[in-house]
C-alpha positions in Angstrom: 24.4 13.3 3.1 27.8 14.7 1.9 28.5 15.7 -1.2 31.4 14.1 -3.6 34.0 16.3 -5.3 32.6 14.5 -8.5 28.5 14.4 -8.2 27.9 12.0 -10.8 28.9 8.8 -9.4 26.7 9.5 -6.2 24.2 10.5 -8.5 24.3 7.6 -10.5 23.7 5.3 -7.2 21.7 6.9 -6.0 19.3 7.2 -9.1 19.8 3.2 -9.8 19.1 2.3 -6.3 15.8 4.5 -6.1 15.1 3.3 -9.5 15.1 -0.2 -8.1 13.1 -0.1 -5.2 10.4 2.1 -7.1 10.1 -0.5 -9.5 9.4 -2.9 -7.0 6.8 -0.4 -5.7 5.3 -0.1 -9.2 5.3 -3.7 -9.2 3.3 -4.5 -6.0 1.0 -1.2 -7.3 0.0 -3.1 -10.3 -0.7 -6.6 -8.8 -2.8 -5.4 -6.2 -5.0 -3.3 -9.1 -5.6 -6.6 -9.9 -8.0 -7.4 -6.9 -10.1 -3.9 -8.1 -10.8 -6.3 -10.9 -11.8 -9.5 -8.9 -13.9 -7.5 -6.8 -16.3 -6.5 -9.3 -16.2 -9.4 -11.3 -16.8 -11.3 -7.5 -20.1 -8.4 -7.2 -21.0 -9.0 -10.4 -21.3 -12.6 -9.4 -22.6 -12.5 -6.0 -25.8 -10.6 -7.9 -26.7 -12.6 -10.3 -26.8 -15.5 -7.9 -28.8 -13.5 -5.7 -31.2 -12.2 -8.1 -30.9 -13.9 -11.5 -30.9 -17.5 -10.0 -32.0 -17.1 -6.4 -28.9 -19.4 -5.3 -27.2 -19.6 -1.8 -23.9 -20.4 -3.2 -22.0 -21.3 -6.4 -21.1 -25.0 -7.2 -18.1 -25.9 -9.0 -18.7 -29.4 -9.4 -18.4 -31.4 -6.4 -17.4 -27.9 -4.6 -20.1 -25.4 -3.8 -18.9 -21.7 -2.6 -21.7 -19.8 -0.7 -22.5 -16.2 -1.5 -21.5 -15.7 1.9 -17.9 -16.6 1.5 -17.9 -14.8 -2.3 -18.9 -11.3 0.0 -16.5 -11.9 2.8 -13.8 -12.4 0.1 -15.0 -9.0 -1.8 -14.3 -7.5 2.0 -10.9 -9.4 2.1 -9.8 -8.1 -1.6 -10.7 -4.4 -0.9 -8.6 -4.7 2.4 -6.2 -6.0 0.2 -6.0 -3.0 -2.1 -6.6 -0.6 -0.1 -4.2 -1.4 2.8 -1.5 -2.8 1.0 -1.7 -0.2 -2.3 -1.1 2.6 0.3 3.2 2.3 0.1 2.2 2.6 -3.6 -0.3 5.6 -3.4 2.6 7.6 -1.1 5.3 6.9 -3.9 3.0 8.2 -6.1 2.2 11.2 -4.1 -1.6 10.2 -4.3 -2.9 10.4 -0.7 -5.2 13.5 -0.1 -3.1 16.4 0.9 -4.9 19.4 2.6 -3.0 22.2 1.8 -3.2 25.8 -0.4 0.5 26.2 -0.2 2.7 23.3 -1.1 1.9 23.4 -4.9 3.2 26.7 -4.9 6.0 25.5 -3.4 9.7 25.1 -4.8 10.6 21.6 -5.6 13.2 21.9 -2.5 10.9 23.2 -0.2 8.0 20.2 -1.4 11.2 18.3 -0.7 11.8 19.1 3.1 7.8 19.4 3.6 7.7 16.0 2.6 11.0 14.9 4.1 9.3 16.8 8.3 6.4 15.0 7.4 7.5 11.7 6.9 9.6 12.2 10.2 7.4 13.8 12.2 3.8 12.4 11.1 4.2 8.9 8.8 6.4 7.1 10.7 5.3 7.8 14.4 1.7 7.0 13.0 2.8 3.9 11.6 5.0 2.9 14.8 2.1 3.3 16.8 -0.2 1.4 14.6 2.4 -1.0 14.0 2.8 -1.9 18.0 -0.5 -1.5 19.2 -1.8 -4.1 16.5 1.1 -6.9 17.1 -0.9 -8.6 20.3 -4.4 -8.3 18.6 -3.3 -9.7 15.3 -1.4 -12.4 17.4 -4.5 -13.2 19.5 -6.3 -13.7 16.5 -3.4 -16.4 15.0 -3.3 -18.1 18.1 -7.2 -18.9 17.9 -7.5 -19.8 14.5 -9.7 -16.5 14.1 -12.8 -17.5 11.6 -16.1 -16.1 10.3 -19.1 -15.4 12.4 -21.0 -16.8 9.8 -21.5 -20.7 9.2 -20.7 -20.9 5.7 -18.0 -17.7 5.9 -14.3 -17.8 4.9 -12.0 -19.4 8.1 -9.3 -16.4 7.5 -9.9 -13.3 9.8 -6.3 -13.7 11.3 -5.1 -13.2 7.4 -7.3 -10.4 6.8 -5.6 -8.6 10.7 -2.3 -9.3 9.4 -2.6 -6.7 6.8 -2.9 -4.0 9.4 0.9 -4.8 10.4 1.6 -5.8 6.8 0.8 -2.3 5.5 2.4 -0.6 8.5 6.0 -2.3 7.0 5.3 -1.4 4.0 4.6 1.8 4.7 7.5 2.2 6.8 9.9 1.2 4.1 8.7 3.3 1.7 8.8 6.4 3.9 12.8 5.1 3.9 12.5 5.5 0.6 11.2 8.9 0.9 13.6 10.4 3.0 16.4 9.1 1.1 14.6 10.2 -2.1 13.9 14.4 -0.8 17.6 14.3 1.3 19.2 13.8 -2.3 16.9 16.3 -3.5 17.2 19.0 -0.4 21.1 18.2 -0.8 21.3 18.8 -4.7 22.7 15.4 -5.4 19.6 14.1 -7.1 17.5 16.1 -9.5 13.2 16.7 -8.5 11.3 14.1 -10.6 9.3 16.6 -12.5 13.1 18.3 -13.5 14.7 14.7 -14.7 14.4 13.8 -18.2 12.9 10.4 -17.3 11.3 8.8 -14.6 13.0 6.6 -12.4 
């Protein structure tokens, strides 16, 4: 990136425009902690059927929704939060990180380790995933993919489509990232331990 005569414009931009997109992050980050809720509540549930009332599935009035269908969807929420919450977890910096030397590390160098890493491991991981996924999650749209159970839920293509789903979102966020630790590597935005507020 090249550096202005005057810094604070860029920096201004640039701070408003990462602000933006994080808070769309934090946004998606929040609504999918909602399904870490449904899925206990949907456990919780599933038990006391199984063991309080000894019932195959749960009527609603006319509708009836067997336990079979309330575990599959416990499976479909935690592939939910998990695949999709993982854009979210790298904003955040939460994904396990093996490594006795990058706390140590100056706040530029954490900057171009993360920035290599992004380019040299993230994305061609993603990319990869990304392609070899497309025909199997097309395969499984074309056929209507459902449950190998009876009374199971009819969505299986859904529940591959998050494996492309979290590859884009991944993907954009690693954008993010590189713009985020080139500002930083280049001086024209502050660390976000250094700044005053978060973005």
């Amino acid at each position: 990136m090249r550096r202005l005569k005057s810094g604070e414009p860029y920096h201004t931009n640039m701070t408003s425009i990462l602000s933006a997109l994080d808070k769309a992050s934090d946004a998606l980050g929040r609504l999918l902690a909602l399904a870490s809720i449904a899925i206990m509540a949907i456990t919780f549930l599933v038990v006391v059927m199984r063991y309080g009332f000894n019932a195959s599935a749960l009527r609603l009035g006319e509708y009836g929704i067997s336990s079979i269908a309330l575990q599959e969807s416990v499976l479909y929420l935690h592939a939910i939060l998990f695949m999709l919450a993982s854009a979210y977890t790298l904003k955040h910096n939460g994904h396990v990180r093996v490594d006795v030397f990058y706390r140590t590390f100056s706040p530029r160098t954490k900057a171009w380790v993360d920035l290599l890493g992004t380019l040299l491991l993230l994305f061609p991981m993603c990319g990869f995933i990304l392609y070899t996924s497309l025909d199997y999650v097309a395969f499984s749209w074309q056929i209507q993919e459902r449950s190998g159970e009876a009374e199971g839920l009819p969505y299986i293509y859904i529940l591959k489509s998050l494996i492309p789903a979290m590859c884009a979102l991944l993907l954009i966020q690693g954008l993010i990232e590189i713009v985020r630790n080139g500002a930083i590597i280049s001086g024209h935005l502050a660390p976000q331990s250094e700044e005053s507020e978060p973005l």
